[in-house]
DRENDOBA-723397 format. One record per atom (N, C-alpha, C): atom name; residue number from 1; x, y, z; residue in one letter. Coordinates in steps of 0.02 Angstrom, whole numbers, plus 50000, padded with zeros to 5 digits. Example, Ala and Ser with C-alpha at 12.3 -4.5 7.8 and 13.67 -1.06 7.14 Angstrom:
SITE atom  nr    c1    c2    c3 rest
SITE    N   1 50660 49716 50390    a
SITE   CA   1 50615 49775 50390    a
SITE    C   1 50660 49835 50390    a
SITE    N   2 50642 49888 50354    s
SITE   CA   2 50684 49947 50357    s
SITE    C   2 50645 50002 50394    s
***
This chain:
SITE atom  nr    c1    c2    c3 rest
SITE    N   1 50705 49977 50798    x
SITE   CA   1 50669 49921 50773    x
SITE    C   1 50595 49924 50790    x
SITE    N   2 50576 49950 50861    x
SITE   CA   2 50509 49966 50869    x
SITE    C   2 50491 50006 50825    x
SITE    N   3 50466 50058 50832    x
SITE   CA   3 50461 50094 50776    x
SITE    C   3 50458 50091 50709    x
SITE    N   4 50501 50053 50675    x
SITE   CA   4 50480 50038 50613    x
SITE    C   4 50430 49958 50607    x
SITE    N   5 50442 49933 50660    x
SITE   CA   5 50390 49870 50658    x
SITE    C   5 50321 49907 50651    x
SITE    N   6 50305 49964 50706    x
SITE   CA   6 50255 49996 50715    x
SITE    C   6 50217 50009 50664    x
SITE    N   7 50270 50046 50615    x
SITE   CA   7 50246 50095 50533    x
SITE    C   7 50226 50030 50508    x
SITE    N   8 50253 49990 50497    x
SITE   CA   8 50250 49947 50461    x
SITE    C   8 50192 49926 50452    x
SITE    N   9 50180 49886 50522    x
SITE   CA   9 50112 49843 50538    x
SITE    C   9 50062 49884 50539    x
SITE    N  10 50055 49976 50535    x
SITE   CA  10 50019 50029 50537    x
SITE    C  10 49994 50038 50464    x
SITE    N  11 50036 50035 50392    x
SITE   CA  11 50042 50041 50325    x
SITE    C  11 50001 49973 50317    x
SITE    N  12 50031 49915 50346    x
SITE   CA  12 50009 49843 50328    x
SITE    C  12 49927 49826 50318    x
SITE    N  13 49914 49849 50390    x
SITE   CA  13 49826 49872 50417    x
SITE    C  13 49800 49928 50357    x
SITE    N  14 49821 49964 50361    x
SITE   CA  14 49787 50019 50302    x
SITE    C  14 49772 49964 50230    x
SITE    N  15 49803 49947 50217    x
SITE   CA  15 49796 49906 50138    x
SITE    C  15 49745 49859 50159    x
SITE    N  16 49778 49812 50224    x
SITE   CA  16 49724 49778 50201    x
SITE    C  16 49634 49784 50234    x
SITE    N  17 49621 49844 50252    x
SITE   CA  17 49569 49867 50247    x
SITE    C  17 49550 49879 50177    x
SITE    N  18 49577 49924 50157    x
SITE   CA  18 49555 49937 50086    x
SITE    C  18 49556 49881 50050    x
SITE    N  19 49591 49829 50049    x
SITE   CA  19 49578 49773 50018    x
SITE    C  19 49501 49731 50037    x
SITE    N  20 49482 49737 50091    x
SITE   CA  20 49433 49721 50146    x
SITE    C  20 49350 49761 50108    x
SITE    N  21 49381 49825 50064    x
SITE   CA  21 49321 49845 50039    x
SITE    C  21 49321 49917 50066    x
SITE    N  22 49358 49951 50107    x
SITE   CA  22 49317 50005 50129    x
SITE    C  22 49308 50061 50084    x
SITE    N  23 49259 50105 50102    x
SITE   CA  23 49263 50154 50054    x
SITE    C  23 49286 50200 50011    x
SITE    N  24 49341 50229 50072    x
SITE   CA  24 49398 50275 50025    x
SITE    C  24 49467 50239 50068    x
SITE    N  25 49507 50273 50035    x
SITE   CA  25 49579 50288 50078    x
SITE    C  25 49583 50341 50138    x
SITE    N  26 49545 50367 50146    x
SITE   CA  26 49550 50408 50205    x
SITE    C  26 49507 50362 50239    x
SITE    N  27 49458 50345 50252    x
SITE   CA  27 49411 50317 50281    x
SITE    C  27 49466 50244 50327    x
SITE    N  28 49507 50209 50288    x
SITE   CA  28 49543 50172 50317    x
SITE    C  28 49603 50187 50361    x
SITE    N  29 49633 50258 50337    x
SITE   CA  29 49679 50278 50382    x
SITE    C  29 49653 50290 50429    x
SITE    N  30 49602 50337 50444    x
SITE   CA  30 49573 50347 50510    x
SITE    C  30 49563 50288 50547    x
SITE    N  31 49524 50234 50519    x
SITE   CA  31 49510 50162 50574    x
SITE    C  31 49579 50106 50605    x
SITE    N  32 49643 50138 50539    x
SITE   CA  32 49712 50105 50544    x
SITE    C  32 49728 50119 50601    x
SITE    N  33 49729 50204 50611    x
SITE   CA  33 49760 50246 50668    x
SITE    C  33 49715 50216 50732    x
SITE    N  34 49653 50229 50721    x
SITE   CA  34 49619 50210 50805    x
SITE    C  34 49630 50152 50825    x
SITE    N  35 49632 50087 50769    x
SITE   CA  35 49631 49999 50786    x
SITE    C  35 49698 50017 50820    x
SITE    N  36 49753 50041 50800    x
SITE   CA  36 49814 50024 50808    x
SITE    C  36 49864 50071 50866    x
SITE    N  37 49821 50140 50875    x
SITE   CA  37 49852 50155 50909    x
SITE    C  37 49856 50128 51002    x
SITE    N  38 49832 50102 51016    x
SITE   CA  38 49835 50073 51097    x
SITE    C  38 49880 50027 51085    x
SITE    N  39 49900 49983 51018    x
SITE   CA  39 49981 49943 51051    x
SITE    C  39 50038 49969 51037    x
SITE    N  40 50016 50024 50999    x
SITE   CA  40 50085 50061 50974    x
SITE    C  40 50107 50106 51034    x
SITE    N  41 50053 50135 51079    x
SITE   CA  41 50084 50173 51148    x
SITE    C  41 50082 50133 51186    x
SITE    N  42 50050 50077 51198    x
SITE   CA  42 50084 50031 51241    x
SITE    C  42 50164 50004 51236    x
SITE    N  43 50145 49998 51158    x
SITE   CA  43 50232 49967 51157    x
SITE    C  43 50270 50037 51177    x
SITE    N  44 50277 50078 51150    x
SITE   CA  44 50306 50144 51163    x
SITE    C  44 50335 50150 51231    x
SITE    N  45 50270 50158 51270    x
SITE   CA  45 50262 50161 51332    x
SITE    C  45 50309 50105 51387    x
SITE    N  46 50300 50060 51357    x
SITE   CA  46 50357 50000 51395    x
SITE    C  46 50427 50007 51381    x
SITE    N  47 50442 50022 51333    x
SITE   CA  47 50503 50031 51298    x
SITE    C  47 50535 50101 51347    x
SITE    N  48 50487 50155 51365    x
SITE   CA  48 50524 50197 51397    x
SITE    C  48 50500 50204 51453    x
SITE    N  49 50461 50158 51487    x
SITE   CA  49 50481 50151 51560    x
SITE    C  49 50545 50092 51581    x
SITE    N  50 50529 50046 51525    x
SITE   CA  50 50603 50008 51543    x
SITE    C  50 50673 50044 51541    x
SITE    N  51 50665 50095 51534    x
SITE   CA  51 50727 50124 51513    x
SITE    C  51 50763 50174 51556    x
SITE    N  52 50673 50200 51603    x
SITE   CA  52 50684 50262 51667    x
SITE    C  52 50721 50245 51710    x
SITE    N  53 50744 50151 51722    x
SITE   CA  53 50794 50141 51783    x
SITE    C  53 50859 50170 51757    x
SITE    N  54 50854 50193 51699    x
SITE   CA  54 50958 50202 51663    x
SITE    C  54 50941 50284 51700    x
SITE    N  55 50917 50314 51693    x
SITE   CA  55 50884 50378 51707    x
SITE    C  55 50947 50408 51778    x
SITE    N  56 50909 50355 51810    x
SITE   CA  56 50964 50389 51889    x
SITE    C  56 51029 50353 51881    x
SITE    N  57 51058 50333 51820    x
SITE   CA  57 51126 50286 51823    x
SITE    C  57 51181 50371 51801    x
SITE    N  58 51215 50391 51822    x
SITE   CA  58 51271 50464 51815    x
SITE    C  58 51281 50440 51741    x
SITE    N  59 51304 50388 51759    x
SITE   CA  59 51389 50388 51699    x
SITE    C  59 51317 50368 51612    x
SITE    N  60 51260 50325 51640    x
SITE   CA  60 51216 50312 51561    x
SITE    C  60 51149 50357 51568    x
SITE    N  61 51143 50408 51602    x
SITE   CA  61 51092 50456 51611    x
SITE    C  61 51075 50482 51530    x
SITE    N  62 51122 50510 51500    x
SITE   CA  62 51132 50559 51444    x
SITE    C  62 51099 50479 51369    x
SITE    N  63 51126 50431 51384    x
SITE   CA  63 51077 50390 51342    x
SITE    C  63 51004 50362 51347    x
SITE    N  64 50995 50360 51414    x
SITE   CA  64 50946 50334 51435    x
SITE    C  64 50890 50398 51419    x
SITE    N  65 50915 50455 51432    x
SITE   CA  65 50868 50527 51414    x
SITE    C  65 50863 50519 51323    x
SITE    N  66 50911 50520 51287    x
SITE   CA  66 50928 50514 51218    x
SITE    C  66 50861 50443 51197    x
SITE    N  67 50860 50395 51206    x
SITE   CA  67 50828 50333 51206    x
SITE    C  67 50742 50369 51219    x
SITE    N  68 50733 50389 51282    x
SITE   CA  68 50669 50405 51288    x
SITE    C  68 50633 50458 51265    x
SITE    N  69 50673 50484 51238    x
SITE   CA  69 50644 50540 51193    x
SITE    C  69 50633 50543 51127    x
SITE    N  70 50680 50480 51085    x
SITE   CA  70 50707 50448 51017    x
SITE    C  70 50618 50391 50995    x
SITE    N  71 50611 50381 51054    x
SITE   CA  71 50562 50355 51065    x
SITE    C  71 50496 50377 51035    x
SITE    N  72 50478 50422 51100    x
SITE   CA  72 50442 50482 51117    x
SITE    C  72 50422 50513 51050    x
SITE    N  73 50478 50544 51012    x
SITE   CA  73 50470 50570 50950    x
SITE    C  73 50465 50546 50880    x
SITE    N  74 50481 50490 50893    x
SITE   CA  74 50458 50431 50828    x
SITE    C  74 50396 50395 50850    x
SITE    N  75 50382 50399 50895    x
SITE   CA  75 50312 50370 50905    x
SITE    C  75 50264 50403 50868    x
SITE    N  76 50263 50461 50901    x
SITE   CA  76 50218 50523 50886    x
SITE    C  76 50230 50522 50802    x
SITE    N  77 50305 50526 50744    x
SITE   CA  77 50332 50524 50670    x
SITE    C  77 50281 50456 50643    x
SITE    N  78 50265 50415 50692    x
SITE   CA  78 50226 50345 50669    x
SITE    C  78 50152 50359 50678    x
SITE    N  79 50134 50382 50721    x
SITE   CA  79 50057 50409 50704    x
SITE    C  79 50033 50440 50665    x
SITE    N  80 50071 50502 50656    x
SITE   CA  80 50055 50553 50615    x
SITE    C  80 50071 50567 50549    x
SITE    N  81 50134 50556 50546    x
SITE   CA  81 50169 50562 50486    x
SITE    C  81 50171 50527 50426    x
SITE    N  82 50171 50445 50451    x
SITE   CA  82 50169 50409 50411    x
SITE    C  82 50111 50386 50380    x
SITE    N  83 50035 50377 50408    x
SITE   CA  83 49964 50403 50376    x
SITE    C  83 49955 50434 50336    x
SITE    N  84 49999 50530 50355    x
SITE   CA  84 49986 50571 50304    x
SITE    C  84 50031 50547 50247    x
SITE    N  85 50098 50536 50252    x
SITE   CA  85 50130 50524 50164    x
SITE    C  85 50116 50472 50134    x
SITE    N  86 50066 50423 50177    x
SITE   CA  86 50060 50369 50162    x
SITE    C  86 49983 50387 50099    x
SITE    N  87 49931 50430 50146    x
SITE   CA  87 49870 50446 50104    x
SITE    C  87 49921 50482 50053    x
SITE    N  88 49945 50535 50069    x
SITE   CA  88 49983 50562 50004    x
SITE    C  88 50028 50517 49938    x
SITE    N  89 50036 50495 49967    x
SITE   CA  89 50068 50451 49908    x
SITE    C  89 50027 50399 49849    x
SITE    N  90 49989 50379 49906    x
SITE   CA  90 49929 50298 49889    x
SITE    C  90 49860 50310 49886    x
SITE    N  91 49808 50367 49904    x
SITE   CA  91 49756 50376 49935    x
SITE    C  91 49734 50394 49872    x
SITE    N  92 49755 50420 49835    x
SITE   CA  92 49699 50436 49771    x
SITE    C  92 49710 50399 49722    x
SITE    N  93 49750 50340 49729    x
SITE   CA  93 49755 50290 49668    x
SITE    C  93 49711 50243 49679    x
SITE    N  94 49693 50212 49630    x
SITE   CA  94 49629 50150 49625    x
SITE    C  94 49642 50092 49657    x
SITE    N  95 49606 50058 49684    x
SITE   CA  95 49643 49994 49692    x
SITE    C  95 49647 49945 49651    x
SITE    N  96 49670 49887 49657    x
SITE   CA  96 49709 49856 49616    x
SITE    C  96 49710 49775 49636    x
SITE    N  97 49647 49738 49612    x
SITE   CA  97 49677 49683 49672    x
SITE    C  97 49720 49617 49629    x
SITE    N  98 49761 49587 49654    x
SITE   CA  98 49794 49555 49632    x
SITE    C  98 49767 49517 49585    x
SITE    N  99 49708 49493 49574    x
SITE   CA  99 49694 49441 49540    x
SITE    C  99 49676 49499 49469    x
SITE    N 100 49646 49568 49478    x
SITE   CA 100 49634 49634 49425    x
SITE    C 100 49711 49624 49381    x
SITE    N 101 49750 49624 49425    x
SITE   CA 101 49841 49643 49399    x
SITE    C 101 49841 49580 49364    x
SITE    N 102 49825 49521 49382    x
SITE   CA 102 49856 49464 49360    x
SITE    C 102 49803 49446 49279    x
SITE    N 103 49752 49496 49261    x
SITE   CA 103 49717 49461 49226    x
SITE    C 103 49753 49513 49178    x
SITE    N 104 49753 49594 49194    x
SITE   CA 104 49758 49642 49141    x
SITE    C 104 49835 49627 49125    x
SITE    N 105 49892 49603 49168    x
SITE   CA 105 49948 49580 49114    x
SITE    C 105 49948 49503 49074    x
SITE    N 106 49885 49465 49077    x
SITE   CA 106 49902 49395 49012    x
SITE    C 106 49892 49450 48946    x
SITE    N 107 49816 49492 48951    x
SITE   CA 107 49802 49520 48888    x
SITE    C 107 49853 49545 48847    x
***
C-alpha cells in the first residue's frame, strides 16, 4: 500500500506541475522526483526500521527480511521507474486542459 500511495502521489505531482505551466515534461519529472523524494525515503525508511525488531524474532526472521527488502526494492521501482514510463508514455503528448477538452467536444 506504501508504495503505490507513493507512485501515485509521485504521477499526481508530475501533472499537476505541468498543469501549473511548466515547460516540458521532463522539466517536471525532474522537480516531481526532488520535491518528493525526502517523504518517500522517509516513509520507506520507517516502514523498514519498524520492521528490524521482527529481524531477531527465529520463527518471523525470513518475513521480516522478505518485507525489508520488498520495500527497499519498490522504493527504488518508485523513483526510477515510474518517472521513466511515466515520461515515456505522457511526455511528448500536448497538454490538454480540461476546460481545452471541454470546449473541443461541444463543437
Amino acid at each position: 500500500g506504501i508504495v503505490v500511495r507513493n507512485s501515485i502521489i509521485l504521477i499526481d505531482f508530475i501533472q499537476v506541475l505541468i498543469a501549473e505551466g511548466r515547460e516540458s515534461a521532463k522539466e517536471a519529472v525532474i522537480e516531481a522526483r526532488a520535491v518528493r523524494i525526502k517523504p518517500i525515503l522517509l516513509t520507506a525508511g520507517t516502514s523498514m526500521m519498524g520492521t528490524w525488531v521482527m529481524v531477531l524474532d527465529p520463527i518471523f526472521s525470513g518475513l521480516a527480511w522478505a518485507f525489508i527488502f520488498g520495500i527497499l526494492a519498490s522504493t527504488a521501482f518508485t523513483l526510477l521507474v515510474v518517472p521513466l514510463i511515466w515520461f515515456r508514455l505522457y511526455g511528448n503528448k500536448p497538454a490538454v486542459s480540461p476546460a481545452g477538452a471541454a470546449e473541443g467536444s461541444a463543437s
